[in-house]
C-alpha positions as CSV (number, residue, x, y, z in Angstrom):
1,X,104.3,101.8,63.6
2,X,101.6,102.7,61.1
3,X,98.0,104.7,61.7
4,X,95.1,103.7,61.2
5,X,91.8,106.5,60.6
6,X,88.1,105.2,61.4
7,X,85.5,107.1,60.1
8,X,81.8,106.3,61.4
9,X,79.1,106.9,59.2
10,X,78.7,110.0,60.6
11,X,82.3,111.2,59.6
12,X,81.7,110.3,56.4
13,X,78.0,112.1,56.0
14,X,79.9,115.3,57.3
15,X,82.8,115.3,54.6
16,X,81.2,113.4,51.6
17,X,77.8,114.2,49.9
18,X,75.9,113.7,46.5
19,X,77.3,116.9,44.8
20,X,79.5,117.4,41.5
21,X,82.5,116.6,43.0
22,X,81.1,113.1,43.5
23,X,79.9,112.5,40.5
24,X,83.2,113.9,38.9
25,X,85.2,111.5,41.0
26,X,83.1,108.3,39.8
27,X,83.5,110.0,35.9
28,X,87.1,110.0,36.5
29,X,86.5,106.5,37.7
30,X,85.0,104.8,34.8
31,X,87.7,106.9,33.0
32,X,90.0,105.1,34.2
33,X,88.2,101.7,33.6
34,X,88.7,102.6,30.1
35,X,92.1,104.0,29.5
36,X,94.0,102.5,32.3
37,X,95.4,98.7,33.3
38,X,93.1,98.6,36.2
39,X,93.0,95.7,38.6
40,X,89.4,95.0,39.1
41,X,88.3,90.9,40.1
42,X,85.4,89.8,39.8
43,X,82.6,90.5,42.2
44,X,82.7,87.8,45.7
45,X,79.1,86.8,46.3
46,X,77.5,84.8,49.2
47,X,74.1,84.3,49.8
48,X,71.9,83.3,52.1
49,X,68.3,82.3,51.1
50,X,66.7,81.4,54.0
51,X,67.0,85.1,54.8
52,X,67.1,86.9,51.7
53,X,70.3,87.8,52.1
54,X,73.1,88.3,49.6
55,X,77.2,90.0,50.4
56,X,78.8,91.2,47.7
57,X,82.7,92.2,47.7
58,X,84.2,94.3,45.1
59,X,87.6,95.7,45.5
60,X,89.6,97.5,42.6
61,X,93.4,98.8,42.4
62,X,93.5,102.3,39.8
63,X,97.4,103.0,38.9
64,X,98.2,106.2,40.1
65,X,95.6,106.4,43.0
66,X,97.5,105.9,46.3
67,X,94.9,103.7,47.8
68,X,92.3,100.8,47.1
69,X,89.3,99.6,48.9
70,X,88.0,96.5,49.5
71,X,84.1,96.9,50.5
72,X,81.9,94.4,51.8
73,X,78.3,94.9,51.2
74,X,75.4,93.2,53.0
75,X,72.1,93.1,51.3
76,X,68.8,91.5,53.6
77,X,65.5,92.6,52.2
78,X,63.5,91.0,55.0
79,X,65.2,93.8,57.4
80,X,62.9,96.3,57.6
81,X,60.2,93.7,58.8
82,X,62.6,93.4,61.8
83,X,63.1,97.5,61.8
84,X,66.4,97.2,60.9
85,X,67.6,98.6,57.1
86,X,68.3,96.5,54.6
87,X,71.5,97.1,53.2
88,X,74.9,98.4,55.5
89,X,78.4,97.3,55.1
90,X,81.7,98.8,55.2
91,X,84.8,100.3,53.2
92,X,88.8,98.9,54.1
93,X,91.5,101.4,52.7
94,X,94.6,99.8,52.0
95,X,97.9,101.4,50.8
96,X,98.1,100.7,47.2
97,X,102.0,100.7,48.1
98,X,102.4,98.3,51.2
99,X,99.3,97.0,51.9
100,X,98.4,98.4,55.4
101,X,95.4,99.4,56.0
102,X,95.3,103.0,56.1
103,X,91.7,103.9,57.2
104,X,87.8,101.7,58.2
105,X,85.1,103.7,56.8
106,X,82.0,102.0,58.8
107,X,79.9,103.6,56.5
108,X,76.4,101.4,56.5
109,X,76.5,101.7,52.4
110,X,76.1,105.5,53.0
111,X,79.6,105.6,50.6
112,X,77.8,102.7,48.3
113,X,74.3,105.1,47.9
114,X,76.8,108.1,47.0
115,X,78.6,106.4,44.5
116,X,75.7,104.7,42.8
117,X,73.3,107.3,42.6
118,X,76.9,109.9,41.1
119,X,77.0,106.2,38.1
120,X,73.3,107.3,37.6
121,X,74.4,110.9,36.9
122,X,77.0,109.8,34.8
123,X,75.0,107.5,32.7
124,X,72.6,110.3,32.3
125,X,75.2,113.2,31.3
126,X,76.2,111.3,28.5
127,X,73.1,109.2,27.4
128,X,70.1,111.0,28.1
129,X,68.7,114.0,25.8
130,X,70.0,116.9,26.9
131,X,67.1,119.0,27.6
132,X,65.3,116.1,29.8
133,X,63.2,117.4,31.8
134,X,61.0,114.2,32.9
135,X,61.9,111.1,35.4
136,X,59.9,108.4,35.9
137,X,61.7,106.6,39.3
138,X,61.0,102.8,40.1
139,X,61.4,101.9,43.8
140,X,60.7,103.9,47.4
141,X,63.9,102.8,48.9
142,X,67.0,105.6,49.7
143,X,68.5,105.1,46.4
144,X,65.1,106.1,44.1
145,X,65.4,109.7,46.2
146,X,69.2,109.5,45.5
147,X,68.9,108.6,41.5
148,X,66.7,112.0,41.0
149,X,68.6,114.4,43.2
150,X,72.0,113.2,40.9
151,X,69.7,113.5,37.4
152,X,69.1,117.1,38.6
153,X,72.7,117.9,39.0
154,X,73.5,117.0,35.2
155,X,70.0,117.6,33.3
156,X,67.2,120.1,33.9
157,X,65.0,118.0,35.9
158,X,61.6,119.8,36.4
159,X,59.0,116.8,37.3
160,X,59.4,113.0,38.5
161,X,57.0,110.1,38.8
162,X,57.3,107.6,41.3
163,X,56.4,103.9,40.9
164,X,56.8,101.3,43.6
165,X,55.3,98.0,44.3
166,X,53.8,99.3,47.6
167,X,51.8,102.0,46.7
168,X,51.6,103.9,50.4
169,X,55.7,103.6,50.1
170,X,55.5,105.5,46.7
171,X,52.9,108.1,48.2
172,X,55.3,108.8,51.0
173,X,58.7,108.7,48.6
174,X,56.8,111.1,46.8
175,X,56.2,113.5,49.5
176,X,59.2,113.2,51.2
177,X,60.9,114.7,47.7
178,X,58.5,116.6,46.4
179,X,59.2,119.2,49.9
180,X,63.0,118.5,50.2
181,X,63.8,118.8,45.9
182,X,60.9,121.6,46.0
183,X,59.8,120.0,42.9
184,X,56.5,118.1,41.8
185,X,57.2,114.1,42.3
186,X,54.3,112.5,42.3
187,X,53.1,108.4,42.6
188,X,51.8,106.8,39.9
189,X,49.7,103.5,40.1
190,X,51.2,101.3,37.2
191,X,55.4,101.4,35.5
192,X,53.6,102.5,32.4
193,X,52.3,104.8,33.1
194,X,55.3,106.3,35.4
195,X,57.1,105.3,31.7
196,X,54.9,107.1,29.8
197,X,56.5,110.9,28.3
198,X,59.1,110.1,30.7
199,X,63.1,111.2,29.3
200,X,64.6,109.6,31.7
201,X,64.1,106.7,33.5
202,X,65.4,104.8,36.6
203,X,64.6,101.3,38.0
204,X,66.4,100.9,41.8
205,X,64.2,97.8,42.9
206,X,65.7,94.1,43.5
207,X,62.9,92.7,41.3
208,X,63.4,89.2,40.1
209,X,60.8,89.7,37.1
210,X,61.0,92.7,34.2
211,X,59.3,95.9,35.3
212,X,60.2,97.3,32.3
213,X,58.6,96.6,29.2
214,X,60.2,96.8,25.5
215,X,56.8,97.3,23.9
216,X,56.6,100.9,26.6
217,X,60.0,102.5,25.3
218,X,59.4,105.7,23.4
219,X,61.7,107.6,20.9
220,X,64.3,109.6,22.8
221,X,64.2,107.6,26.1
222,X,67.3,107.1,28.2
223,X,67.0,104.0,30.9
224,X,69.4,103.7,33.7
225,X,68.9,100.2,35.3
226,X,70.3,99.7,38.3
227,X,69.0,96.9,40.5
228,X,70.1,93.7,38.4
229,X,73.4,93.2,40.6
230,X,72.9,89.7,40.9
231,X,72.6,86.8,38.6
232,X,68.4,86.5,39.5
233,X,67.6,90.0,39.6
234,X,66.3,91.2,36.0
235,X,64.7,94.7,35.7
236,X,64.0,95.2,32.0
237,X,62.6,92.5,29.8
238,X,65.5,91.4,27.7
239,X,63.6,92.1,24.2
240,X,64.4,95.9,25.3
241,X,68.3,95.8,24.9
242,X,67.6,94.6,21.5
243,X,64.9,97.6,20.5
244,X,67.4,100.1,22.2
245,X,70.0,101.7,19.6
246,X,72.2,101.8,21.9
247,X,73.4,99.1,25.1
248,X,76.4,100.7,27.7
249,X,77.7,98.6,30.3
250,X,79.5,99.6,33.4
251,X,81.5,96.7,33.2
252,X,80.6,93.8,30.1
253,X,82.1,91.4,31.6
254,X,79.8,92.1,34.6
255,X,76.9,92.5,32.9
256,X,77.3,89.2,30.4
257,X,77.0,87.8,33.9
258,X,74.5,89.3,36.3
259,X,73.0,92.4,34.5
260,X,70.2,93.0,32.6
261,X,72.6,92.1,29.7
262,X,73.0,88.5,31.2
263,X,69.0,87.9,30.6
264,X,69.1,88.8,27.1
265,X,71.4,86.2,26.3
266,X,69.9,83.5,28.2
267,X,67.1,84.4,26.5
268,X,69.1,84.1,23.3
269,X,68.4,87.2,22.4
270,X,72.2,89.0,21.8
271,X,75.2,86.5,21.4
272,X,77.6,86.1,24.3
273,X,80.4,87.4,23.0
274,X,78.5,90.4,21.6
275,X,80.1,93.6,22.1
276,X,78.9,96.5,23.6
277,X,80.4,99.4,24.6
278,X,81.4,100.6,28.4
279,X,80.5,103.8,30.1
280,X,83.9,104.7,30.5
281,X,84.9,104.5,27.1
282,X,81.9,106.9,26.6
283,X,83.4,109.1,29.1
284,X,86.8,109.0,28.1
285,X,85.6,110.4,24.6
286,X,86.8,107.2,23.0
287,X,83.2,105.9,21.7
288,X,80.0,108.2,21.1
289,X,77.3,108.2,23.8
290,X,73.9,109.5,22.5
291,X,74.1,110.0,18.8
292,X,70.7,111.8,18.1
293,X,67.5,113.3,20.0
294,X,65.4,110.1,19.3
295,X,67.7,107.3,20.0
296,X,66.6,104.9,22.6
297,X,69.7,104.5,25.4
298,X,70.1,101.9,28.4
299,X,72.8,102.0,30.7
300,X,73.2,98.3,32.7
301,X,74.6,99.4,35.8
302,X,75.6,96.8,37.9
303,X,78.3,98.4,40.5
304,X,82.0,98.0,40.5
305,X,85.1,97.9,42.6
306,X,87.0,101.0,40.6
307,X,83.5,103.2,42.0
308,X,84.0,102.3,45.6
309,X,88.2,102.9,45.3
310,X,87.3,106.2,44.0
311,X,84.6,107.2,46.9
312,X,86.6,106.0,50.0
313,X,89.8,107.9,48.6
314,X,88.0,110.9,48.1
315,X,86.3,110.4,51.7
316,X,89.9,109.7,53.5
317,X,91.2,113.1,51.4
318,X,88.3,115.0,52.4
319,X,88.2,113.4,55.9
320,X,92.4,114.0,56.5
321,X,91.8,117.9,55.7
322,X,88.6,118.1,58.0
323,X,90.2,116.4,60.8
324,X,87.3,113.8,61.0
325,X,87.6,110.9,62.6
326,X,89.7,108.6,65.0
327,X,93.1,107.4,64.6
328,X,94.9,105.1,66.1
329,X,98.7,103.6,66.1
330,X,98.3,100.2,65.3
């Protein structure tokens, strides 16, 4: 007989948070995309037009973690119209030794905001200027307020813009973390001008057209795109990879596909079998990151399998030594 632990999303929000130890567990996790033989497919998609919707399933195996999760996650951007969310899903966690299932995180993408928003932190540890002290956010959903609460745990984050198609939704995002950050975030009208003196920069939208111009990028800017998980979704306009000095991917052989990578070579741009170095490697110490105070940076982050691994095994340690949630013999 083997058990089984499910953890609702309320488990998980008791046990696992945006802190340092998150964002050191998806470090450790890109680490290991570099430096270790790391099973990680290629990203399932299904869509379904009629009603915006899109499922993505990402699943990863890390040697020497005891565990790997498979995690489906649900995308329908018509939702809130309907006052539902848009995004939910769920985390298995399998035995990396015999396969059983070993907990059910029914985590709504609570564990899929965490993670993302510690990849932003990452990015931002090792490409932006240390001293940044300016974000400029794109997007009013969870994960905008997400991205600047991880920049403040790795740079000295004093003031944030907010830019978002709907400008009441950016006045309220705005509000909402100006009190709770106790920081001044405040909307801006137009992306240049949330660009504009910004060090750091974020896009968390699903836009299918470039919100981000190359012509706006200043000396010293590091850009952390986030949004292009999908072959149609294109944040930056492609001319901007080639005006950065310097292109990271989470995965390349992701982003060749379905991040803002994949636009600049359709758009013939950057070759296809460019190369371009990973976050990981940049991590792992085995390629520079940011090279000098001016440099131009981009960070294509698209999402992978090895992040969600890493976030549902720290969840089920964390959960096993809170006693949180239910288990049964199955």
């Amino acid at each position: 007989m083997s058990r089984m632990t499910i953890l609702t999303e309320a488990d998980l929000r008791g046990v696992i948070s945006l802190d340092r130890d998150a964002v050191a567990c998806v470090e450790e996790a890109f680490r290991a995309l570099a430096t270790k033989p790391v099973a990680m497919p290629p990203i399932l998609r299904l869509d379904i037009p009629e009603y915006r919707g899109e499922v993505d399933v990402k699943t990863a195996y890390v040697p020497g973690i005891d565990g790997f999760a498979i995690k489906i996650s649900p995308g329908f951007f018509d939702n809130p119209s309907l006052g539902v969310p848009s995004v939910n899903g769920l985390m298995v966690l399998l035995s990396s030794r015999t396969g059983l299932v070993e907990a059910l995180l029914l985590d709504n993408g609570y564990l899929t905001d965490v993670r993302t928003a510690a990849a932003g932190a990452v990015a931002a540890k090792h490409l932006a200027r240390e001293d940044a002290r300016v974000a400029a956010i794109f997007g009013a959903g969870v994960q905008a307020g997400l991205q600047l609460e991880a920049l403040r745990l790795v740079r000295p984050i004093e003031e944030a813009r907010i830019w978002a198609r709907d400008p009441g939704k950016a006045e309220a995002k705005a509000a909402e973390l100006s009190a709770r950050l106790a920081m001044p975030v405040r909307a801006v009208e137009a992306p240049r001008a949330a660009m504009a003196g910004a060090d750091v920069v974020v896009t968390t939208t699903p836009s299918e057209t470039p919100l981000v111009m190359a012509d706006w990028l200043e000396p010293g800017q590091h850009v952390t795109a986030m949004g292009s998980d999908a072959e149609h979704k294109n944040e930056i306009e492609p001319a901007a990879l080639v005006r950065a000095d310097l292109y990271v991917a989470d995965s390349l052989a992701q982003t060749r596909r379905l991040g803002e990578l994949h636009h600049a070579i359709a758009a013939g741009l950057v070759d296809a079998d460019r190369a371009f170095p990973e976050l990981g490697a940049i991590a792992a110490g085995n390629v520079p990151g940011r090279e000098r105070a001016s440099a131009i940076t981009i960070a294509d982050l698209t999402g992978t399998g090895v992040q969600d691994t890493a976030i549902a095994t720290l969840a089920r340690q964390r959960a096993a030594a809170a006693g949180a949630g239910t288990v049964f013999d199955t």
